[in-house]
N, C-alpha and C positions, 0 to 999 in steps of 0.2 A: 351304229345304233343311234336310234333318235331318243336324245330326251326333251328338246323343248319346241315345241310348236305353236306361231301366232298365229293367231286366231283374229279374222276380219270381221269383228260385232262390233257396232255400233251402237250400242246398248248400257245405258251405265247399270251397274250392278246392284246401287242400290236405290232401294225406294224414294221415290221423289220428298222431299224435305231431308234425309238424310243425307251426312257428311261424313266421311271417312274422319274424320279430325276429331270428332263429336265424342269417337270411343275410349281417346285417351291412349296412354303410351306405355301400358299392360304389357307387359312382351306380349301374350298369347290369351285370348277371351276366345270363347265359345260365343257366336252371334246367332241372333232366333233364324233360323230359315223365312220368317215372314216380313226380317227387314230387308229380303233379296228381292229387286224389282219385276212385280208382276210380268211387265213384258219379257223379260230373262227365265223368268221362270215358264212361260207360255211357250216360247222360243225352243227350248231344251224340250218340251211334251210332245214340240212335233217332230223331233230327233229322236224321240221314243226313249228319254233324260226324265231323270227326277235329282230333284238337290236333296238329300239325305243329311246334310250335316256342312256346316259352315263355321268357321276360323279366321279369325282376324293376329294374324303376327304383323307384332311392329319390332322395330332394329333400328337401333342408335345409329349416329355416327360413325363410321371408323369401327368397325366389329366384323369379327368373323364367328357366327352361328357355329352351334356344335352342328355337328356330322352325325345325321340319323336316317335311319329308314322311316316313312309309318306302317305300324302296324294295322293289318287288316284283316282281322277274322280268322287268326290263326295261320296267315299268308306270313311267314317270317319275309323273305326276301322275293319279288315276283315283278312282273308287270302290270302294275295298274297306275293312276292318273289321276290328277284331279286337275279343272279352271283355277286357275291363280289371275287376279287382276291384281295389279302395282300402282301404288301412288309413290309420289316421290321417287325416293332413291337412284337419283342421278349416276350413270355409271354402274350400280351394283353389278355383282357377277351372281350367278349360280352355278355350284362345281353339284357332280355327280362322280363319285369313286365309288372302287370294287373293294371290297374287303379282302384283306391277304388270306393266303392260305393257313386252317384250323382256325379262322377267328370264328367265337360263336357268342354274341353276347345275348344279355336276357331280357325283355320286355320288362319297359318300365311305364309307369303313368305320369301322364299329364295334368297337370291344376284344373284342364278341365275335361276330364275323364275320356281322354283317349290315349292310344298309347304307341309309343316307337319305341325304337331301338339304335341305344347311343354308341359309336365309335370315336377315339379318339386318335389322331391323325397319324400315325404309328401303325394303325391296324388298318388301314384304307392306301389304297394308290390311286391316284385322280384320274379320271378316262374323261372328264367334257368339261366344258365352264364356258357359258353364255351369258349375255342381260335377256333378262326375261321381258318382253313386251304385254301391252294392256293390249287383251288380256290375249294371256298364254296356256300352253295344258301341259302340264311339266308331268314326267316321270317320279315317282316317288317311293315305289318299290324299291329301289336300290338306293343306296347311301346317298344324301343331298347335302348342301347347306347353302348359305348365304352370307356374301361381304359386302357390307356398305362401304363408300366410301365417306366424302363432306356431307351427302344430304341423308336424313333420318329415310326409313323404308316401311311403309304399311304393306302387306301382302294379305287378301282379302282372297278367302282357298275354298273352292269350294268342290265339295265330294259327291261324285255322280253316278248313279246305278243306271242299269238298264230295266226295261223290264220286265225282264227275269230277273232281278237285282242285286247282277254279279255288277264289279266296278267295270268299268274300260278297262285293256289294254292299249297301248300306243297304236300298235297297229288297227283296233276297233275306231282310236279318235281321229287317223288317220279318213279312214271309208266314210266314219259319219259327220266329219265337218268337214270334208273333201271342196266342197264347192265357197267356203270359207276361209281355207289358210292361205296364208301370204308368202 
């Protein structure tokens, strides 16, 4: 099973004047779609992409993220994807575990209104753990998290329809950025 795939853009993510740093060290803000740079967003149109929704998580030092799925439309657990671009975080990993058998837990919200689904590390056994590359399209249907180590971690996520505007599957981001990954 694939969960993380780099992805060959040369494209910064955000709008020329803007700094990742700028947003401050919020664990989790909701960012406008219109601070995502024109040409990233032109790029995705001719991949038949739209950006629907964008997230900025930042991660201290030395921390291990909860273990969650995101929630999608009533998708408790599935295959879909989102672009993740990383600043900092030297080292970090991202794990991806399965939930043990009978775990079922409930849909919670987010401060800024989306919503996943939390495991604590008891109810999961870990199947992958990578560093995610700038920029990468991670799996996010199944259980995920993140460990920093020394350096702090902004991850800049962003959620992509098609145009029918179901999300990706792995295997979809696979076909459509074919001539892209590394």
């Amino acid at each position: 099973m694939i969960n993380c795939l780099n992805v060959n853009l040369d494209i910064n993510p955000l709008r020329e004047g803007l700094d990742i740093n700028s947003y401050g060290t919020k664990r989790h803000i909701k960012i406008p779609v219109t601070d995502i740079n024109d040409n990233l967003i032109s790029f995705l149109k001719t991949l038949n992409l739209t950006v629907v929704w964008t997230e900025l998580f930042y991660t201290p030092p030395f921390y291990f993220t909860t273990i969650h799925t995101d929630y999608d439309c009533g998708a408790i657990e599935g295959d879909y994807t989102k672009l993740n671009y990383i600043f900092g975080g030297k080292d970090s990993l991202m794990y991806w575990w399965r939930p043990k058998p009978g775990v079922s837990n409930i849909v919670e919200d987010t401060a800024i209104d989306s919503q996943y689904i939390d495991y604590k590390t008891t109810e999961v056994d870990l199947i992958d753990g990578q560093q995610v590359k700038f920029p990468s399209i991670v799996q996010v249907g199944i259980p995920h998290n993140i460990r920093t180590f020394a350096e702090s971690r902004y991850c800049l996520s962003l959620v992509l329809r098609t145009n029918n505007n179901t999300r990706l599957t792995m295997a979809e981001c696979i076909e459509t950025f074919k001539q892209y990954l590394q």
